[in-house]
C-alpha positions as CSV (number, residue, x, y, z in Angstrom):
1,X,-4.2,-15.8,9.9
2,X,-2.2,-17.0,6.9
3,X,-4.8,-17.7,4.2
4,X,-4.9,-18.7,0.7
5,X,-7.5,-17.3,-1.8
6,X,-8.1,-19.6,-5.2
7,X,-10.2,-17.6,-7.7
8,X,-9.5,-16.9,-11.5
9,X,-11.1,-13.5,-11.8
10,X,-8.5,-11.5,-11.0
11,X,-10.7,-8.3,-10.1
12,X,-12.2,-10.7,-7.4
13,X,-9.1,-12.1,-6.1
14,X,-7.6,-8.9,-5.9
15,X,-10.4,-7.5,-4.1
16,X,-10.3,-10.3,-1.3
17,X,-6.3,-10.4,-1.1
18,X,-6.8,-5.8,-0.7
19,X,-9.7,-6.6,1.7
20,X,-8.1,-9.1,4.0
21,X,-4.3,-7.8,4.5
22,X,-6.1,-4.7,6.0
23,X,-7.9,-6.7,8.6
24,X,-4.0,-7.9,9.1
25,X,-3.8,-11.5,7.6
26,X,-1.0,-12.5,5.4
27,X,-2.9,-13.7,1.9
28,X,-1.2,-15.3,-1.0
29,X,-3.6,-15.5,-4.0
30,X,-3.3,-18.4,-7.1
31,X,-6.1,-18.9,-10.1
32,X,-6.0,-22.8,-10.0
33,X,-6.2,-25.8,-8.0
34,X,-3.4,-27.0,-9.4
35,X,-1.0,-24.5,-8.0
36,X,-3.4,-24.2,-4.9
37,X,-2.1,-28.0,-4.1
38,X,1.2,-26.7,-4.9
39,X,1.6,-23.7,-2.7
40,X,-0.4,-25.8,0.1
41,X,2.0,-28.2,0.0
42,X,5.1,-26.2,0.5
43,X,3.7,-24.2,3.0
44,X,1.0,-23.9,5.6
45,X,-2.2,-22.2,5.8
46,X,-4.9,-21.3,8.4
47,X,-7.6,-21.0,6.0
48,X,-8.8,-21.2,2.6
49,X,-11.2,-19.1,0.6
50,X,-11.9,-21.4,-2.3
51,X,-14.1,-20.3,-5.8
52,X,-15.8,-23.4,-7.2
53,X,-15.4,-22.9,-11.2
54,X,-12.0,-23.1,-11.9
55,X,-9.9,-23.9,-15.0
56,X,-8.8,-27.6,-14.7
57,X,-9.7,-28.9,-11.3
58,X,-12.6,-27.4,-9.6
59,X,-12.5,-26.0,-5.9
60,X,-14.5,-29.1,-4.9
61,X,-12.0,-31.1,-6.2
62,X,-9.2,-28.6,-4.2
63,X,-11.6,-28.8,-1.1
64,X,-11.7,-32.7,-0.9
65,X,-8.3,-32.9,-1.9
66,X,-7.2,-31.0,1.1
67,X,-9.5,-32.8,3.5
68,X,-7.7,-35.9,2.1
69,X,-4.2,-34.4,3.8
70,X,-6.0,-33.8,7.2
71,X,-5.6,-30.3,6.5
72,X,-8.4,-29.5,9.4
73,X,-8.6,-25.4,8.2
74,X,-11.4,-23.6,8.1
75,X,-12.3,-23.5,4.4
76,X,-14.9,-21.3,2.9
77,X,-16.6,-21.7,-1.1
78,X,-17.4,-18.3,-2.3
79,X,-19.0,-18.6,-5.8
80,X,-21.8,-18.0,-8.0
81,X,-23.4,-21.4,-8.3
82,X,-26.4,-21.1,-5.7
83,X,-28.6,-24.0,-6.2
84,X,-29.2,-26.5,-3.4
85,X,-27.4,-29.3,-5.0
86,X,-24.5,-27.2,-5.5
87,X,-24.2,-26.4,-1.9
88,X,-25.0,-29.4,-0.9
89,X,-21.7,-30.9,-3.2
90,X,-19.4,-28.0,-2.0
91,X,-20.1,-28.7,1.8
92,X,-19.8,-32.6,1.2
93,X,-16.8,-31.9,-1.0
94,X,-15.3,-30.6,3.0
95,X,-16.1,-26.9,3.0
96,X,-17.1,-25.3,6.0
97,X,-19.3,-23.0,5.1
98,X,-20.5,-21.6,1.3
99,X,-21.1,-18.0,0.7
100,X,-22.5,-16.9,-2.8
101,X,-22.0,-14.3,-5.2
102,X,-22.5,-11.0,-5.3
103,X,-21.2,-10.7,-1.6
104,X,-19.4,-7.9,0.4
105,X,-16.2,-8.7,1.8
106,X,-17.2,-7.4,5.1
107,X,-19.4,-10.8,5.1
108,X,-16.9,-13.0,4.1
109,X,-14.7,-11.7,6.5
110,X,-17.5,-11.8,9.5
111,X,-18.1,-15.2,8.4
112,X,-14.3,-16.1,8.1
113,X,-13.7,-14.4,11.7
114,X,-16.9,-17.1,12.7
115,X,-15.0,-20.4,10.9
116,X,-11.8,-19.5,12.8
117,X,-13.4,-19.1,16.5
118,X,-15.7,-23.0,15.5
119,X,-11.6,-23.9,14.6
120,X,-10.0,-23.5,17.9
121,X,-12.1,-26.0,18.9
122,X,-10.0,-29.0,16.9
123,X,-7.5,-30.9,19.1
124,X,-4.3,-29.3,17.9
125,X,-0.6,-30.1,17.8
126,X,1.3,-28.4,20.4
127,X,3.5,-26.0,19.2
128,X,7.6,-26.0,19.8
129,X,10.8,-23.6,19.3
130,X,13.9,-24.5,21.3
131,X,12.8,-25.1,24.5
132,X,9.8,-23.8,24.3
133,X,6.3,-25.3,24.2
134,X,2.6,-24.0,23.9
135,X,-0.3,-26.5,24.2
136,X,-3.2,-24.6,22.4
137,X,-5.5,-27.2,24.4
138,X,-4.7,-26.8,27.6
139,X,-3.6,-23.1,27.1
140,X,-0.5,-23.5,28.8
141,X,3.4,-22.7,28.2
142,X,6.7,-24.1,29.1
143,X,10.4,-23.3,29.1
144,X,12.1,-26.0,29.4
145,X,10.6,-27.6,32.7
146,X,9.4,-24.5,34.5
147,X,6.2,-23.6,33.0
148,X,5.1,-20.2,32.7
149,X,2.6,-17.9,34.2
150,X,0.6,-16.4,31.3
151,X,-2.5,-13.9,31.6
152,X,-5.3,-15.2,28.6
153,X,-3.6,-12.4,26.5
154,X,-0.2,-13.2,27.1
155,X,-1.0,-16.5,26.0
156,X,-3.1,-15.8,22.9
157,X,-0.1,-13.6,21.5
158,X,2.8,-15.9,21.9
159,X,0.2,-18.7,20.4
160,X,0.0,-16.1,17.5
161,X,3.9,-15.6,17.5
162,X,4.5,-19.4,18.2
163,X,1.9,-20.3,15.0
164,X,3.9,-18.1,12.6
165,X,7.5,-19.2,13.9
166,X,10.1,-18.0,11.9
167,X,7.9,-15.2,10.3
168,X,7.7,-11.4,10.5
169,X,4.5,-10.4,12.1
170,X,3.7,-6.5,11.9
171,X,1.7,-5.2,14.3
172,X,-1.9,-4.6,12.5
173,X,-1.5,-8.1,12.3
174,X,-1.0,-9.0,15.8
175,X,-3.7,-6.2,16.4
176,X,-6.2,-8.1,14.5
177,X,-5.7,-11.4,15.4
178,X,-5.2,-11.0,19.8
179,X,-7.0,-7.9,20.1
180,X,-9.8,-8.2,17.0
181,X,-8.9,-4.6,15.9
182,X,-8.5,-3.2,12.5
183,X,-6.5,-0.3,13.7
184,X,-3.5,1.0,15.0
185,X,-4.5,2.2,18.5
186,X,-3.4,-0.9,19.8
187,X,0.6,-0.1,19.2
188,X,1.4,0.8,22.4
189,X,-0.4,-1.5,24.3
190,X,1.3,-4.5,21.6
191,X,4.5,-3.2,22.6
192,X,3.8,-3.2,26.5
193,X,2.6,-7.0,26.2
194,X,5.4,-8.0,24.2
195,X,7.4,-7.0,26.5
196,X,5.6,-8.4,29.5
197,X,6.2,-11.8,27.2
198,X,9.8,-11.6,26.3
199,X,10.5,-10.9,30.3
200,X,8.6,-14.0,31.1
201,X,9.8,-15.9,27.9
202,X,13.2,-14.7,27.5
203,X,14.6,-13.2,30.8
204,X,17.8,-15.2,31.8
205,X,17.2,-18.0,29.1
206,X,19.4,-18.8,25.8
207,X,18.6,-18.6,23.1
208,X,16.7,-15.4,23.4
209,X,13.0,-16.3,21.2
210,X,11.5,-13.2,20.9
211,X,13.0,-10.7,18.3
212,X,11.9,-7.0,17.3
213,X,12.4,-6.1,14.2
214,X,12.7,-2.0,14.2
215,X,10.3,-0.4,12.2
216,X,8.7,-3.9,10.8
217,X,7.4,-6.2,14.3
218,X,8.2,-8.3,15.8
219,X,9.7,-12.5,15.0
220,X,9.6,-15.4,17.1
221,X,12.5,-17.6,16.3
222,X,15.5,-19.2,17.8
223,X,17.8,-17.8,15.2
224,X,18.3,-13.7,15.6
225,X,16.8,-12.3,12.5
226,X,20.0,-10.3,10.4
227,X,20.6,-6.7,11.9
228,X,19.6,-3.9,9.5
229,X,22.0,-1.2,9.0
């Protein structure tokens, strides 16, 4: 998942960013709401982890504001305000759930693992390169006309690919995210399945969609990523 973390202590932020790129999500980190809206703006995100005391605008203020743009992504409050009322404004203000410090991150990434399974339930977009389309509803995929026969982890990894178009994805994060591992072992079995998805994807079709990237993983685009020397 691509995530954005919004807290001002920098120990703490650093700490979630460390945590989180090693269960293989890409994190981008900010210390305001300001830039928050900023950076979620330009670009999107799969979830938000969201501190509540900020300098300027609050992570209420973030959270409703984000609701405001449909943004439908799981969001979770981490902070040390405890009470009841506080809780109760942070999960009116549109978070999803509200976790309070001290915590581990091994629980806010259980309970961010939890917010993105309740997510797949949302009607979503379908997703489109080229040709090709991927209906996360129906869990089916087309190229062009024919539509394609997809085992359920076929399909979950060229969702994956398909949601970060355009973008590297290394394989620790392709591990985490299809297979739920935190760990290498997976390599060869990632490398077998992509290749099971560029024959059914790819074979005999222009422009050729899925891309490795030696040494890096692997990109899903319609433009060849640049050769490296």
């Amino acid at each position: 998942m691509r995530l954005l973390v919004v807290e001002d202590e920098s120990g703490i932020r650093d700490l979630l960013i460390r945590g989180l790129t090693e269960d293989g999500h890409e994190v981008d980190g900010t210390a305001t709401a300001e830039d928050a809206m900023v950076r979620a703006s330009e670009g999107f995100y799969e979830g938000y982890l969201l501190d509540v005391l900020l300098p300027g605008l609050s992570g209420n203020d973030f959270c409703r504001w984000l609701r405001d743009q449909g943004v439908k992504a799981p969001i979770l409050m981490l902070t040390a305000r405890s009470s009841l009322t506080d809780k109760v404004e942070g999960l009116d203000s549109g978070a999803d759930d509200y976790l309070t410090k001290p915590y581990e991150v091994a629980e806010v990434k259980a309970r961010l693992r939890a917010l993105a399974r309740k997510a797949q339930g949302y009607p979503r977009p379908e997703l489109a390169e080229a040709d090709l389309v991927v209906n996360p509803n129906s869990r089916t995929a087309r190229r062009g006309n024919q539509t394609l026969e997809l085992s359920k982890k076929e399909f979950a990894l060229l969702e994956y690919l398909m949601r970060n178009k355009g973008r590297l994805v290394t394989r620790a994060m392709i591990a985490q995210a299809v297979w739920n591992s935190e760990t290498s072992l997976y390599t060869n079995v990632i490398d077998v399945f992509v290749a099971y998805l560029r024959k059914k994807v790819d074979e005999d079709r222009s422009p050729r969609l899925i891309h490795t990237v030696r040494g890096k993983g692997f990109l899903l685009s319609a433009t060849p990523p640049p050769k490296t020397p």
